[in-house]
C-alpha positions as CSV (number, residue, x, y, z in Angstrom):
1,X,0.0,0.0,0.0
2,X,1.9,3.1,-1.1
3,X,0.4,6.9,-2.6
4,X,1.1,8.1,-5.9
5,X,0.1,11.4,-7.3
6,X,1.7,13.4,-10.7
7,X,0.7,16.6,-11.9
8,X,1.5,18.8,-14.7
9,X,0.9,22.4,-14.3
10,X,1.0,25.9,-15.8
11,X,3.4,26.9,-13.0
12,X,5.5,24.9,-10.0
13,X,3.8,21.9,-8.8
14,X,5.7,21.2,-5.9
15,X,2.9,22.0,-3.1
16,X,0.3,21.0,-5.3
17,X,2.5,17.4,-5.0
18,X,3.4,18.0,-1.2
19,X,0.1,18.4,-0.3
20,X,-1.3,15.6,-2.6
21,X,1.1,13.7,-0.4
22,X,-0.1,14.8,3.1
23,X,-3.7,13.7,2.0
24,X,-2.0,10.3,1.3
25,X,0.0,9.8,4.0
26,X,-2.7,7.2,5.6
27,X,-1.0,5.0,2.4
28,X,2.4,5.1,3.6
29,X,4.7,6.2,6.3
30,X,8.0,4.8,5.5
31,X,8.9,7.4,3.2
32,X,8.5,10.0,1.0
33,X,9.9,11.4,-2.6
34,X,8.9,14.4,-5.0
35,X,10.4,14.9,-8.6
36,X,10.2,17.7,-10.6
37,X,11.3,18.8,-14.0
38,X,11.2,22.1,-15.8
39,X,11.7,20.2,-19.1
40,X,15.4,20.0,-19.0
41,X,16.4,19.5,-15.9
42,X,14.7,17.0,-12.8
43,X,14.7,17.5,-9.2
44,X,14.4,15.1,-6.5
45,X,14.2,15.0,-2.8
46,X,13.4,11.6,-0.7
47,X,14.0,10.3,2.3
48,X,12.4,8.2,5.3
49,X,9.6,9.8,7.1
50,X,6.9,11.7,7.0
51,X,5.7,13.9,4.0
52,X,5.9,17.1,6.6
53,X,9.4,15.5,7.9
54,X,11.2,14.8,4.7
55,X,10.2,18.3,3.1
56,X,11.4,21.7,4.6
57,X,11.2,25.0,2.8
58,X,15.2,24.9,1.7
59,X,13.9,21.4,0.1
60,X,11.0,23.1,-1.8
61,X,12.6,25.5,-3.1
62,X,15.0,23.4,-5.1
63,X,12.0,21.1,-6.5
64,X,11.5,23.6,-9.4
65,X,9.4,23.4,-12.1
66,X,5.9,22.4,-13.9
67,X,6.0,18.7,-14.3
68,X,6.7,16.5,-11.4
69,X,5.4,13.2,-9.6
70,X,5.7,12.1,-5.9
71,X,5.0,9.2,-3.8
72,X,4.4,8.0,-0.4
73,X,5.6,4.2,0.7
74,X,5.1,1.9,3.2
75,X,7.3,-1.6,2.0
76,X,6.0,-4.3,1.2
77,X,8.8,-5.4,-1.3
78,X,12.1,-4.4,-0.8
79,X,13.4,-2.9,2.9
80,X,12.9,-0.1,4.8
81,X,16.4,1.9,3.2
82,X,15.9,5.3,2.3
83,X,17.8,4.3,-1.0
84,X,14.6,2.4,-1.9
85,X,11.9,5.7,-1.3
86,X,10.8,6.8,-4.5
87,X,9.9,8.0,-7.0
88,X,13.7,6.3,-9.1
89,X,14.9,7.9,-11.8
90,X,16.9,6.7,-14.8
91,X,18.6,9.6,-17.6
92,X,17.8,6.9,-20.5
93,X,15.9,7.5,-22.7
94,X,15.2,11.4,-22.7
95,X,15.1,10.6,-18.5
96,X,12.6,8.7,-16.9
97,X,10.9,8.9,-13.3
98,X,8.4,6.4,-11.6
99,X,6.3,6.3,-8.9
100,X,4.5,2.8,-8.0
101,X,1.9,1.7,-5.9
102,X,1.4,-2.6,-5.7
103,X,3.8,-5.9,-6.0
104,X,4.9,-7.8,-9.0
105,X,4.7,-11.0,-8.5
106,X,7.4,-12.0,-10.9
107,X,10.1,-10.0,-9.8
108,X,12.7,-12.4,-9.6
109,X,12.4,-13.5,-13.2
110,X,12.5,-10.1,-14.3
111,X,15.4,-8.8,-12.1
112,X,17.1,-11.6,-14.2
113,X,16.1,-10.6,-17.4
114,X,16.9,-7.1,-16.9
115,X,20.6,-8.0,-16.3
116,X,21.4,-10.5,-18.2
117,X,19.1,-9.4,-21.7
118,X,18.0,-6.1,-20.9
119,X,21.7,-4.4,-20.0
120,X,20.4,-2.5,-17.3
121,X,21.5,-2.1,-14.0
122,X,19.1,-2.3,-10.5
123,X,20.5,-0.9,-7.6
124,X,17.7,-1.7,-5.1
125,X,15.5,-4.3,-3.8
126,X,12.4,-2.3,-4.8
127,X,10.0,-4.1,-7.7
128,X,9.4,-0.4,-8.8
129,X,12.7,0.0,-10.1
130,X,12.3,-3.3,-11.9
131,X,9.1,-1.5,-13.2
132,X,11.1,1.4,-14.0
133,X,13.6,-0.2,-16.2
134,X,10.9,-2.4,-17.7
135,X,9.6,0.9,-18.8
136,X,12.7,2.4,-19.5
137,X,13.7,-0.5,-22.0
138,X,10.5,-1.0,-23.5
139,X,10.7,2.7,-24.6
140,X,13.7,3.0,-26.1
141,X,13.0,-0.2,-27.8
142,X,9.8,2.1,-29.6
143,X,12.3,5.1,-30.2
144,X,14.5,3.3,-32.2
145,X,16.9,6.1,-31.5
146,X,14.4,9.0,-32.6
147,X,15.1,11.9,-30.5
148,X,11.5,12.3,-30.6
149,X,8.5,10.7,-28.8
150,X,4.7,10.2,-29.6
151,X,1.8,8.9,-27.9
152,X,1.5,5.8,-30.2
153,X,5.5,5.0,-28.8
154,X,4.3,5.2,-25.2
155,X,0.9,3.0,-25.4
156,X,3.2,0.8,-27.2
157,X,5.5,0.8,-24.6
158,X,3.5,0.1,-22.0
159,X,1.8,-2.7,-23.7
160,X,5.0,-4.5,-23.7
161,X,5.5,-3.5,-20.2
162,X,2.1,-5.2,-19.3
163,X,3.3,-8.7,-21.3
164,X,6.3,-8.5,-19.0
165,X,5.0,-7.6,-15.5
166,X,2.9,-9.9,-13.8
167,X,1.0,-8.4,-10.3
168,X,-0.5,-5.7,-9.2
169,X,0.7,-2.0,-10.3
170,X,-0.9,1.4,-10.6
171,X,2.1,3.8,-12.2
172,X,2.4,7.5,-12.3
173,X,5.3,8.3,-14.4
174,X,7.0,11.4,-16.1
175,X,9.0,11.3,-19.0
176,X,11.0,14.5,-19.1
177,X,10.8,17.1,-21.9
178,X,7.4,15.3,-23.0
179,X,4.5,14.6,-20.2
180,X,3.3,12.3,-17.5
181,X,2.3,9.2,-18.0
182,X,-0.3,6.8,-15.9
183,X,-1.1,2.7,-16.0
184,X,-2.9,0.5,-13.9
185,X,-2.6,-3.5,-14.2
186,X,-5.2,-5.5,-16.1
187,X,-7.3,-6.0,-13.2
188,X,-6.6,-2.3,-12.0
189,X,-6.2,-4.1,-8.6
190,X,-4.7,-1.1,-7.0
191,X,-6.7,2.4,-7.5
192,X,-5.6,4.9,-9.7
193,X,-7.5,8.2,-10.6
194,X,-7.2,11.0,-12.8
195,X,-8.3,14.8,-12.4
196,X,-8.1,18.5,-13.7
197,X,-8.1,22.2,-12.7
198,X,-8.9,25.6,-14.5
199,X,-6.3,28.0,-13.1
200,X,-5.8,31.6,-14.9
201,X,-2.7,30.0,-16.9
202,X,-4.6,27.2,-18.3
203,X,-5.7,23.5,-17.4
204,X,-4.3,21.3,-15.1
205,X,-4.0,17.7,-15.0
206,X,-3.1,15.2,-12.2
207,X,-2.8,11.7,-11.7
208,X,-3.4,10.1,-7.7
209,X,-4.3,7.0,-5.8
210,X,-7.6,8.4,-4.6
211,X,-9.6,10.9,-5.2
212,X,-9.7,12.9,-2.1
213,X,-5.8,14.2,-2.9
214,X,-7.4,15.8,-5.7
215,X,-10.7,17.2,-3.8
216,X,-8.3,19.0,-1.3
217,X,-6.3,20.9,-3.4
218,X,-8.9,21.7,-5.8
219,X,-9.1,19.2,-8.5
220,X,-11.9,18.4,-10.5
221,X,-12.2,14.3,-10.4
222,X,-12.2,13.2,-14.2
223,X,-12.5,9.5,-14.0
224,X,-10.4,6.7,-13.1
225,X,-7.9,5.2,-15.1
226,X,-9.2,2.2,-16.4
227,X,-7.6,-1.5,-16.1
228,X,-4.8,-1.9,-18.2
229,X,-5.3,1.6,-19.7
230,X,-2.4,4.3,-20.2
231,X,-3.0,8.2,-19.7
232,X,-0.5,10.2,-21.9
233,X,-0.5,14.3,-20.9
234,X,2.0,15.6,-23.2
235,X,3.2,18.9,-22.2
236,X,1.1,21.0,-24.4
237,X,-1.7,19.2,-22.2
238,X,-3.1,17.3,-24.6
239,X,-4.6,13.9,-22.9
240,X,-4.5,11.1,-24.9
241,X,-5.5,7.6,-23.4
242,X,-5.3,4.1,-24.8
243,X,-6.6,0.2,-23.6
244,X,-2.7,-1.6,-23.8
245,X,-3.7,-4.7,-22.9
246,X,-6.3,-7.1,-25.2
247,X,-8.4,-8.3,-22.4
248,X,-8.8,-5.9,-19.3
249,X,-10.7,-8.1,-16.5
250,X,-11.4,-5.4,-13.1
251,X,-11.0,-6.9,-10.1
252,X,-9.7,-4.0,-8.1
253,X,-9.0,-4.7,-4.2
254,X,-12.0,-5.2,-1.9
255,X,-9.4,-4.1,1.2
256,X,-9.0,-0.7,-0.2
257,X,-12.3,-0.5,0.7
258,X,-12.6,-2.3,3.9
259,X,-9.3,-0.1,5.5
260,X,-6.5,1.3,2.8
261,X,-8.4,4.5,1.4
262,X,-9.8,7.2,3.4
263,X,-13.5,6.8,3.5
264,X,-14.0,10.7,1.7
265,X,-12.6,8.8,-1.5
266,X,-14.0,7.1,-4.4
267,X,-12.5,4.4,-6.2
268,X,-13.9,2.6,-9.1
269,X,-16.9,4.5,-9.2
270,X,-17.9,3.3,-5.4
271,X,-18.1,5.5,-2.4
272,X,-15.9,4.0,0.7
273,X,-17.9,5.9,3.0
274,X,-21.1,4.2,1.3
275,X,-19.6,0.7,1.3
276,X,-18.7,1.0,4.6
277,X,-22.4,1.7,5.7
278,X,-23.2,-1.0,3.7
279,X,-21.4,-3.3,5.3
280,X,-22.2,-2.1,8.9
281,X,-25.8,-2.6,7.7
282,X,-25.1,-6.3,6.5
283,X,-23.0,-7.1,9.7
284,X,-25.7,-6.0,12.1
285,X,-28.3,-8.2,10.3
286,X,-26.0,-11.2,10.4
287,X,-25.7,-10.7,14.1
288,X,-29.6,-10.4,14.7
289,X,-30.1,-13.6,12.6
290,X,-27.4,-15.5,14.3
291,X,-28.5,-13.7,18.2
292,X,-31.8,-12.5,18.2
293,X,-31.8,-12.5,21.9
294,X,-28.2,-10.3,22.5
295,X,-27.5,-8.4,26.1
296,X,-25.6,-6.1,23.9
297,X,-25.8,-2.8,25.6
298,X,-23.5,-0.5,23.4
299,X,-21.6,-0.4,20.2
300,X,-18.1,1.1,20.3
301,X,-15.6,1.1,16.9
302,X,-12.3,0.8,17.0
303,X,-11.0,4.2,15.5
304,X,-11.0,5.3,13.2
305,X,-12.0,3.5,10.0
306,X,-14.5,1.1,11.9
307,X,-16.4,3.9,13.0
308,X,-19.0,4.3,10.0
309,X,-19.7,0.8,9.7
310,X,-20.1,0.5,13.7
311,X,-22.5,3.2,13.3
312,X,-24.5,1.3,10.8
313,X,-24.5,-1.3,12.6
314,X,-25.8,0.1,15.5
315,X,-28.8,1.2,14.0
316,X,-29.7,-2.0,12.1
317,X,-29.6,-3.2,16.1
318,X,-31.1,-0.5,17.8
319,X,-27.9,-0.2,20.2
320,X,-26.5,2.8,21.1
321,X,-23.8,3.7,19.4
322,X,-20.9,5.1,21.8
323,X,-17.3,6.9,21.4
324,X,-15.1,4.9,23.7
325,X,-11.8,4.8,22.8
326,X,-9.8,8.2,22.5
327,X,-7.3,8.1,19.7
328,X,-3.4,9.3,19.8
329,X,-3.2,11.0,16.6
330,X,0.4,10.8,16.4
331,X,0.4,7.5,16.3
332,X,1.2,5.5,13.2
333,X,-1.5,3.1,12.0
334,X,-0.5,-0.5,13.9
335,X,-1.8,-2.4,10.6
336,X,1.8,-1.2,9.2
337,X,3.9,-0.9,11.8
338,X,7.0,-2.9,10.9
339,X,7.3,-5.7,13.2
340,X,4.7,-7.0,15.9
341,X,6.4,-5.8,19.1
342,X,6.2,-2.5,17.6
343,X,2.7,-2.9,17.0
344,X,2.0,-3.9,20.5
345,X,4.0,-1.6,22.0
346,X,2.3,1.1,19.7
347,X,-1.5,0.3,20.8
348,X,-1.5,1.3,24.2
349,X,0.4,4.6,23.1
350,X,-2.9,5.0,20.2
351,X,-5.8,4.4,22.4
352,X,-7.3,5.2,26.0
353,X,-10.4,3.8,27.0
354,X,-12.8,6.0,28.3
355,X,-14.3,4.1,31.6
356,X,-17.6,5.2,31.8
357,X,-19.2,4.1,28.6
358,X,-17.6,0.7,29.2
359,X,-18.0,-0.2,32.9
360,X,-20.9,-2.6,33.8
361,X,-21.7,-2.9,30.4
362,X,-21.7,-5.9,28.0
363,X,-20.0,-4.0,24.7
364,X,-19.3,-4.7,21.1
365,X,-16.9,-3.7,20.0
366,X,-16.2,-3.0,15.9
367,X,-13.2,-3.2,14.4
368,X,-12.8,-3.0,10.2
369,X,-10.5,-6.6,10.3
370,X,-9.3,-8.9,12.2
371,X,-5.4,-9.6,10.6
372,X,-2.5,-10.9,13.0
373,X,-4.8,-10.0,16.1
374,X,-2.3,-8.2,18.2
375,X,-4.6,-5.1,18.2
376,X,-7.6,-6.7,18.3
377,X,-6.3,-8.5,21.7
378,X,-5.3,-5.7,23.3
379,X,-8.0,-3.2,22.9
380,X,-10.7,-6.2,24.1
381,X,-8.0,-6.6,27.3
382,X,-8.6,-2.5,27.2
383,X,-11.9,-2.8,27.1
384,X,-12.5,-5.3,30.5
385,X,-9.8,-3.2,32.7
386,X,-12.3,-0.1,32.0
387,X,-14.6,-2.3,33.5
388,X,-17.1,-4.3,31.0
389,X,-18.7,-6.8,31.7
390,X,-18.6,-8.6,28.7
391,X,-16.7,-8.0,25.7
392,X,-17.8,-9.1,21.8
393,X,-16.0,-8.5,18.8
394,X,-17.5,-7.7,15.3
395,X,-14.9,-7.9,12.4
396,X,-16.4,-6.1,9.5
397,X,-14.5,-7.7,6.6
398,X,-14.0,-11.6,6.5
399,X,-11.2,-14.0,8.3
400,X,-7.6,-13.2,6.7
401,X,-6.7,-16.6,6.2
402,X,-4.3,-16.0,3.2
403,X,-1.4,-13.7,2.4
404,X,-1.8,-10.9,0.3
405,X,0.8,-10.4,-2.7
406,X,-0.7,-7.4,-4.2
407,X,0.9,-4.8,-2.1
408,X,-0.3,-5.2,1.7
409,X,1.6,-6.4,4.2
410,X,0.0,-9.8,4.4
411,X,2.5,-12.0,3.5
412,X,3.4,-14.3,6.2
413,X,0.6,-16.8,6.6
414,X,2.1,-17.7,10.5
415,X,1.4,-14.3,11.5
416,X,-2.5,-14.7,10.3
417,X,-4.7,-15.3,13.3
418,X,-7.4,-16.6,11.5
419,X,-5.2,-19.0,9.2
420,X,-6.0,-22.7,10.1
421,X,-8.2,-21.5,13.2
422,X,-12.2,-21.6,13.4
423,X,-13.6,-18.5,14.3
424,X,-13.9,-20.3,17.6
425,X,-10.4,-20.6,17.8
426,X,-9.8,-16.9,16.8
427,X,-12.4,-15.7,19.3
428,X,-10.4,-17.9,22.1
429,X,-6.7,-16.4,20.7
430,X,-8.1,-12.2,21.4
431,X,-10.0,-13.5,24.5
432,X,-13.6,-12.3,23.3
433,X,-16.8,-13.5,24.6
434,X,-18.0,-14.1,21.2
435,X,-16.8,-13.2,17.8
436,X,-18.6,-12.7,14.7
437,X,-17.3,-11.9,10.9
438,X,-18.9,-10.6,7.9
439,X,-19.1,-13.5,5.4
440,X,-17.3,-12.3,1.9
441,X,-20.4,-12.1,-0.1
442,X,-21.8,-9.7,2.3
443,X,-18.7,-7.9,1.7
444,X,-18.5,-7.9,-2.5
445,X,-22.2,-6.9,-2.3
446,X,-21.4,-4.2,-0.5
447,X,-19.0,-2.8,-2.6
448,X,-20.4,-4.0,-5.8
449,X,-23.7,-2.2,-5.0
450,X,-21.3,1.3,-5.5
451,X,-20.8,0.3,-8.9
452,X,-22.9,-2.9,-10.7
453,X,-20.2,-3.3,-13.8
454,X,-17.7,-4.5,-11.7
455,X,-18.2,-8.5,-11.2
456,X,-15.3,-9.4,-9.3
457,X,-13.2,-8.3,-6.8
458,X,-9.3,-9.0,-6.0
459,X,-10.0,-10.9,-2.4
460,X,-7.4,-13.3,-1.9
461,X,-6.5,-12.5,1.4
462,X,-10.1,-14.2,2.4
463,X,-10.6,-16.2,-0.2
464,X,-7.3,-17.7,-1.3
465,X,-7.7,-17.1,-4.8
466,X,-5.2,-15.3,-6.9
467,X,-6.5,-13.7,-10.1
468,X,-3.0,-12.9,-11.6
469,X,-0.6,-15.5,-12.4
470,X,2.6,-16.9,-10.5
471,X,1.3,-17.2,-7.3
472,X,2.2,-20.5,-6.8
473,X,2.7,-22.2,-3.6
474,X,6.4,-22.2,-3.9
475,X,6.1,-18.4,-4.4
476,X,4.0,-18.0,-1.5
477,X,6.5,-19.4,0.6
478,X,9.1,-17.4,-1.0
479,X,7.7,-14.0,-0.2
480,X,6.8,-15.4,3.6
481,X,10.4,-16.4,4.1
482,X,11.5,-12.9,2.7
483,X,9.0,-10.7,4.3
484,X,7.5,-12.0,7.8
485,X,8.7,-10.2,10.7
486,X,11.5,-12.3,12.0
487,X,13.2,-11.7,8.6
488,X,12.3,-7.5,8.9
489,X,14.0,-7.5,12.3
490,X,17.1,-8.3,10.9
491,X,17.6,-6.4,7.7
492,X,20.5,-3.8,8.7
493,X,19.7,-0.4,7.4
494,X,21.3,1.6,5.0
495,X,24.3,3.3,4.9
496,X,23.8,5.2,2.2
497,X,24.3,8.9,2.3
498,X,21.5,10.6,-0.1
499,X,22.2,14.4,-1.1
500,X,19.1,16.3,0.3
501,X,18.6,17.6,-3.0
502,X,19.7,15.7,-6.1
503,X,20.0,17.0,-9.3
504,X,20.3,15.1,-12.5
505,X,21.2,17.0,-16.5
């Protein structure tokens, strides 16, 4: 899960970019990166940390001109260096920069074919430099050594790119002296949006992961890019868009919807803050069906993206709905904390209980997933020291049972609560009085209502099923052994000194 925007402008876009950024931070907060070019020249500045950390005004100043791209990351491939924070760059052809939200799920193969057919050097871990030089080669392969580019050359390039690349992969990229470009996957698993302004100077176009980066800073949203469509703006402004691949099949990612993207955004057509309600609404009937004679006295989410379907919920039960927990807000989210005793060490810093709406009462309490269970077994040991009486648990997305390869941090099927437990056994591990999930066709219905075209969802962390392929079982184990958190713990960090400010002629 990482947050791209790109933007090309009548004037500097580096705010318009920073604060694209700072709406998308929820995406990422490993690192952050902004590139600029005033059509000769690019600018870069990345580094670990926060969007408001990693850019001061001596930075902002140096990021000059009308063209530029930026990205926020949390790792799901690769390691936490700073040396692997995009956007990367490569000067060949005409200069190339990339930003990349998602996984590819045939990294390895590629990494190989890059060096030893391709000629071109990786100096990271990161699948979006592998993406980037994919790119990069598949371009200059169109060029032919024309000093010139066209649309046709890019769509054609990034049809090859999409025969190459197997996974999940929405791009933002800016080709210097001649425009942005944008691509999603052929499912468009990961979301991808495009917008415009009218400013005095002219139009203005920019590329994001959701759609509330461009509400805040005054964009207009367009439409989203489609799956396995490419968005050329040349630099006159001129969009020009193109299907690259021959059979597009949308399946984007029911999670975004259950916790990635802020619920002001709309993906795919579908309102998150509607799809949550939705499934609030289809959790609390599940519950009356299964308990039609509950002693629940009060609902209480777990903040902050439970809260709308808790509310739903609520209602659909006629419980009162209650604020109980009070929420550090300068707290990192503990779904992407690196390692698990950071997580637990992070949730009592996140949360206070607030005693009174929990003591002598028999609570439920609503959370938006249930994943390694850490959280969820703290805040319920939270919720019994304020004084409940009893304590249920409502999970409003299905058991995560199976890693996730498409760019969240799901990978390591040991550190799945639910994998190879009943929810019995799950309600036993967090030390609930009684748990209950949505079931997953609750969940696609709940999306798919936003938006009636789409007839599948990516869902493989509940279901199993990978629509891409490669994800064999060998794989699987391959990226557990690589990314679980006894691995993490021991990857040294690096040494590398970055220049604030680098720039490249």
């Amino acid at each position: 899960m990482c947050g791209v925007v790109g933007i090309l402008g009548t004037g500097p876009v580096n705010q318009a970019i920073y604060d694209g950024l700072t709406v998308l931070q929820h995406r990422g907060q490993d690192a952050s990166g902004i590139l600029t070019s005033d059509a000769e020249r690019v600018y870069l500045r990345k580094d670990n940390g926060l969007v408001r950390d990693v850019f001061h005004t001596r930075h902002m100043l140096e990021l000059a001109g009308s063209m530029g791209i930026g990205h926020v990351r949390y790792p799901t491939a690769g390691n936490d260096s700073k040396a692997e924070a995009q956007p990367f760059y490569v000067n060949s052809p005409f200069g190339i920069a990339l930003a990349h939200n998602g996984n590819l799920t045939n990294a390895t193969a590629l990494r190989r074919a890059l060096f030893r057919e391709d000629l071109r050097q990786l100096n990271t871990t990161s699948d979006s430099e592998i993406l980037l030089n994919v790119l990069a080669h598949e371009l200059r392969a169109e060029i032919k050594g024309r000093l010139q580019l066209n649309p046709d050359d890019v769509f054609r390039a990034v049809a090859a790119v999409h025969r190459r690349c197997q996974g999940a992969y929405a791009v933002v990229a800016m080709i210097v002296g001649f425009g942005i470009v944008a691509f999603r996957d052929r499912h468009g698993i990961r979301p991808l949006v495009y917008g415009r302004r009218e400013t005095a100077g002219g139009t203005e176009h920019m590329i994001a992961s959701e759609s509330v980066a461009l509400d805040v800073i005054g964009f207009d949203l367009v439409r989203d890019i489609e799956p396995g469509e490419a968005l050329f703006i040349d630099l006159a402004g001129v969009v020009h868009h193109r299907g690259c691949v021959p059979d597009p099949s949308p399946a984007p990612c029911i999670f975004e919807f259950v916790y990635l993207a802020r619920p002001d955004s709309i993906l795919d057509r579908i309102s998150v803050y509607k799809t949550r309600l939705r499934m609030g609404e289809k959790l609390g009937n599940r519950l009356l069906q299964e308990w039609r004679e509950h002693d629940i006295d009060v609902v209480i989410p777990v903040p902050d993206t439970s809260r709308t379907a808790a509310l739903q919920m609520a209602n659909e039960m006629h419980v009162k709905y209650r604020e109980g927990f009070i929420k550090n807000r300068y707290i990192g989210r503990t779904f992407i904390m690196p390692g698990q005793a950071e997580r637990k060490r992070s949730v009592r810093q996140k949360l206070n209980a607030i005693d009174l709406e929990f003591r002598g009462k028999n609570v439920l309490l609503v959370d938006d997933s249930i994943v390694r269970g850490t959280t969820s077994k703290q805040i319920i040991q939270m919720a019994r020291d304020a004084g409940a009486r009893k304590v249920y648990f409502a999970s409003a997305a299905p058991p995560v049972r199976y890693p996730n390869v498409y760019g969240i941090d799901m990978p390591s099927v040991s550190e799945l609560v639910a994998n190879g437990r009943t929810v019995e056994q799950v309600n036993t591990e967090i030390g609930a009085d009684r748990l209950i999930y949505q079931e997953l066709p609750d969940l696609v219905d709940a999306a798919r209502e936003g938006n009636p075209s789409i007839t599948q969802f990516e869902a493989s962390c509940f279901s199993g099923e990978y629509i891409t392929g490669g994800v064999t079982a060998d794989y699987l184990t391959e990226v557990e052994n690589i990314r679980n958190d006894s691995t993490k713990a021991k990857q040294p960090s690096s040494t590398l000194d970055l220049a604030e400010v680098n720039a490249y002629s």
